[in-house]
C-alpha positions as CSV (number, residue, x, y, z in Angstrom):
1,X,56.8,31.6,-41.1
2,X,55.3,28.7,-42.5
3,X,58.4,27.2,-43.9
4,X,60.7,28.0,-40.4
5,X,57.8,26.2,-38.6
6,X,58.2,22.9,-40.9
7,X,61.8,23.1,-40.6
8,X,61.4,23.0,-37.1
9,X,59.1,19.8,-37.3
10,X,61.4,18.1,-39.7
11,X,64.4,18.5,-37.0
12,X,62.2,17.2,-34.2
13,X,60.8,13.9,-36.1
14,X,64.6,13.5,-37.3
15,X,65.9,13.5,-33.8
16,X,63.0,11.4,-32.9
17,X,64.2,8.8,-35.5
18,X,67.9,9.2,-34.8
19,X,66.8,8.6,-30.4
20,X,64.5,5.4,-31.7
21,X,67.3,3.6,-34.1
22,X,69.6,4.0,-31.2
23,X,67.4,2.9,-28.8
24,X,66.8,0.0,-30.9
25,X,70.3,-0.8,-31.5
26,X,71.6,-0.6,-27.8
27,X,68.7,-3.0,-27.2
28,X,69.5,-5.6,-29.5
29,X,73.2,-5.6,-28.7
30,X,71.8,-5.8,-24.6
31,X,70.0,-8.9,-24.9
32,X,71.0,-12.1,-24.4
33,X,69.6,-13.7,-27.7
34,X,72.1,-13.8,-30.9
35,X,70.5,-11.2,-33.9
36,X,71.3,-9.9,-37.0
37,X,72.9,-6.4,-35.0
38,X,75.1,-8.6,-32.8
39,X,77.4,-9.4,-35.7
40,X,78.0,-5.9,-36.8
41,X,81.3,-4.9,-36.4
42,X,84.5,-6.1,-36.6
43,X,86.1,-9.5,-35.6
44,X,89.7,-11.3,-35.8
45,X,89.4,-14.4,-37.2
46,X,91.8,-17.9,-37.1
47,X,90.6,-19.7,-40.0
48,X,92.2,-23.5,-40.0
49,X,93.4,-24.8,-43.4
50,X,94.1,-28.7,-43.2
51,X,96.1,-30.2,-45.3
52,X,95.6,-30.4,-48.6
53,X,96.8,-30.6,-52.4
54,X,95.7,-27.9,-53.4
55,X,98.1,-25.5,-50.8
56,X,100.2,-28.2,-50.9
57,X,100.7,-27.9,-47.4
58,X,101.0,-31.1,-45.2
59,X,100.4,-29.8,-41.7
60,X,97.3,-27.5,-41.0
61,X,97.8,-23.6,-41.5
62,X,96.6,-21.4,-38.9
63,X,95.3,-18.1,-41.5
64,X,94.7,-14.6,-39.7
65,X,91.5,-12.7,-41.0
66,X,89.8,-9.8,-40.2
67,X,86.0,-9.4,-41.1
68,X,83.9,-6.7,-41.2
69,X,79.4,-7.4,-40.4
70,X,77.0,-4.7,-41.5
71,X,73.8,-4.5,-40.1
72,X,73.0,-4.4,-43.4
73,X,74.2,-7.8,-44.5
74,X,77.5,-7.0,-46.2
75,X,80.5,-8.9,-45.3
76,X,84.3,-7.8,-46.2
77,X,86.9,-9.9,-45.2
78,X,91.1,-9.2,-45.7
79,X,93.1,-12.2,-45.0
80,X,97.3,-12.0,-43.8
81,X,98.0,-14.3,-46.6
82,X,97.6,-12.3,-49.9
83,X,99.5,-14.7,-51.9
84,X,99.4,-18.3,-51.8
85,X,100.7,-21.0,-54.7
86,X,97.6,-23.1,-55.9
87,X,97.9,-26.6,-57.5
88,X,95.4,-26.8,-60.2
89,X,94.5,-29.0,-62.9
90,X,95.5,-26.2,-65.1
91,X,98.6,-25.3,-63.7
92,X,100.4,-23.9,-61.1
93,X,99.5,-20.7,-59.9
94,X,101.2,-18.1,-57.7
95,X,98.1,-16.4,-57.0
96,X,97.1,-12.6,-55.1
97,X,94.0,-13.2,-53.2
98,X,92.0,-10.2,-53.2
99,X,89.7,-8.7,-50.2
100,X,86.5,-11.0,-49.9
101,X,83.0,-9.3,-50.5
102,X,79.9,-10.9,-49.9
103,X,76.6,-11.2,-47.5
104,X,75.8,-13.1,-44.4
105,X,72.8,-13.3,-42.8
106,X,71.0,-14.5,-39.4
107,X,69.4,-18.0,-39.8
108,X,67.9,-18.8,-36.2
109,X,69.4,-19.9,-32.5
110,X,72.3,-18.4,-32.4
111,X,73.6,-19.2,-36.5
112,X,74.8,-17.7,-39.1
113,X,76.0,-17.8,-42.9
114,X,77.7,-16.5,-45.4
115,X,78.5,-16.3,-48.7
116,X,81.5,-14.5,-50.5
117,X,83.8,-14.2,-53.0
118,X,87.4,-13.3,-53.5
119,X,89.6,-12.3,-56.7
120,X,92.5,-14.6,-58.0
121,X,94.8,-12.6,-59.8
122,X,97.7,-14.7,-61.8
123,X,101.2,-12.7,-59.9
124,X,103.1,-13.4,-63.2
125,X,100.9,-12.1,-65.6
126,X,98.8,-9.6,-63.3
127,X,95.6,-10.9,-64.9
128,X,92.6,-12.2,-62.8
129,X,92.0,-16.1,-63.7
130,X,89.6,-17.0,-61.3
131,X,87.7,-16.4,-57.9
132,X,87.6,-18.0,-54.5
133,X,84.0,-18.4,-53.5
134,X,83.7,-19.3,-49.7
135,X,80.6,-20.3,-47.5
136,X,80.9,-20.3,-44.1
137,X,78.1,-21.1,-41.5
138,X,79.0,-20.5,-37.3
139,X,77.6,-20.3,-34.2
140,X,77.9,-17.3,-31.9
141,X,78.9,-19.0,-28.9
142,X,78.9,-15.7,-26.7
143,X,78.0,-11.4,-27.6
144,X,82.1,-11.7,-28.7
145,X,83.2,-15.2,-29.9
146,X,82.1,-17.1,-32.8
147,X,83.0,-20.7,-34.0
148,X,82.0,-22.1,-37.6
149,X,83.0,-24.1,-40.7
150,X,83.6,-23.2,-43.8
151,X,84.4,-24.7,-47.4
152,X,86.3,-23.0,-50.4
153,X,85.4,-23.6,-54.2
154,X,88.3,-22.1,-56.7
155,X,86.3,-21.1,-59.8
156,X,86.9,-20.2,-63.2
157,X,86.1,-16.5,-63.7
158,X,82.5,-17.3,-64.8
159,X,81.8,-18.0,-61.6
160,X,80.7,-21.4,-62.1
161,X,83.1,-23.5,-63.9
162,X,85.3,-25.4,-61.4
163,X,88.9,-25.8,-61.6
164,X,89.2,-29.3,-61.9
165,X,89.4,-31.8,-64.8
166,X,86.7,-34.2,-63.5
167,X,83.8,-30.8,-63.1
168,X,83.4,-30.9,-59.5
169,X,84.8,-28.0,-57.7
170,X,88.6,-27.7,-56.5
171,X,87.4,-27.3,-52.5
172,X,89.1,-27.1,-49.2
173,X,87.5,-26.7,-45.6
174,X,87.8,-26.2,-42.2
175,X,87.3,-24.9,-38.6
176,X,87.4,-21.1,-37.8
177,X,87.3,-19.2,-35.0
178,X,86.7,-15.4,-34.2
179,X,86.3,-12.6,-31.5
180,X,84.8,-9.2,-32.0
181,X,87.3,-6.7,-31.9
182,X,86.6,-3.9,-29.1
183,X,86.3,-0.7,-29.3
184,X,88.8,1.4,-27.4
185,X,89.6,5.1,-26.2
186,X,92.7,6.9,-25.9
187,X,94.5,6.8,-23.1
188,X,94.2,9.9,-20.9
C-alpha cells in the first residue's frame, strides 16, 4: 500500500516537472529577448570564405552548413564541402573535413560564440594530420536569422601547434549567415 501510494507521488511530481520544463521552454522561445533556448535547434548556414592561399581560391566561396544548438551548449556542425585541397607549409593536402563538435554559449544582448573543432584526415593516406579549430561569434538579428564572423586556425594534431613555418596560426575568416530550420508536418 505504501509503496503503490509513493509510486503514485513519484508520477505526479514527474508530471509536475515535465508541465514546468515546458512551460519554461515555450516561454523563453515566446519572448522577445535573444537566450540560451532560442538557439536550440537547427539552422542552415552560408558561411563566406574569401580569398585566400590557403583554399587557393581567388573569388569568395559561398560554403553550405548545417548546425545543430543544444540547450545544453553542444554545437555539431556538417559542412557540403567534405574535401577541400589545403596549401600548407608542409605540403599539400587533399584533406576530408570531418563533422565539427564543439560548444557555444549566450554572452549578453542578443550574442553569441562558439568554439569547435573539426578532424583533418590526409585522403591519400587516410590518416588524421591535423584539426580545424573555428570560433565564431554572431548576433541573432531575429527568433530565426543569425549573422556573425568567424576565423579558422589549421592545427597540428596537438591542438596547439600551427601549421605554419613562422608559428602563428595558418587562419582564414569571414561573414556567415543562418536561418533556423522549421519544423514541419506532413501533408494531410
Amino acid at each position: 500500500m505504501a509503496l503503490d501510494r509513493m509510486s503514485r507521488v513519484a508520477v505526479m511530481l514527474t508530471i509536475i516537472c515535465l508541465i514546468a520544463g515546458s512551460s519554461a521552454l515555450a516561454v523563453g522561445q515566446s519572448e522577445g529577448k535573444a537566450t540560451p533556448k532560442k538557439m536550440n535547434g537547427t539552422w542552415s548556414s552560408i558561411v563566406t570564405v574569401p580569398p585566400n592561399d590557403i583554399l587557393g581560391n581567388e573569388d569568395d566561396l559561398d560554403l553550405p552548413e548545417l548546425d545543430t544548438f543544444s540547450t545544453a551548449g553542444t554545437a555539431i556542425t556538417s559542412a557540403a564541402a567534405s574535401v577541400m585541397p589545403l596549401d600548407l607549409d608542409q605540403g599539400f593536402y587533399l584533406a576530408a573535413v570531418g563533422l565539427g563538435q564543439g560548444n557555444w554559449k549566450f554572452v549578453g544582448g542578443h550574442r553569441f560564440v562558439m568554439t569547435q573543432w573539426r578532424f583533418l584526415t590526409d585522403t591519400n593516406s587516410g590518416e588524421p594530420f591535423g584539426y580545424i579549430k573555428v570560433i565564431a561569434e554572431w548576433t541573432l538579428v531575429n527568433r530565426n536569422l543569425a549573422a556573425g564572423e568567424y576565423e579558422v586556425q589549421i592545427l597540428a594534431l596537438d591542438m596547439m601547434t600551427p601549421f605554419t613555418s613562422d608559428g602563428t596560426p595558418a587562419a582564414v575568416g569571414g561573414p556567415f549567415t543562418m536561418w533556423r530550420l522549421p519544423i514541419e508536418r506532413l501533408p494531410k
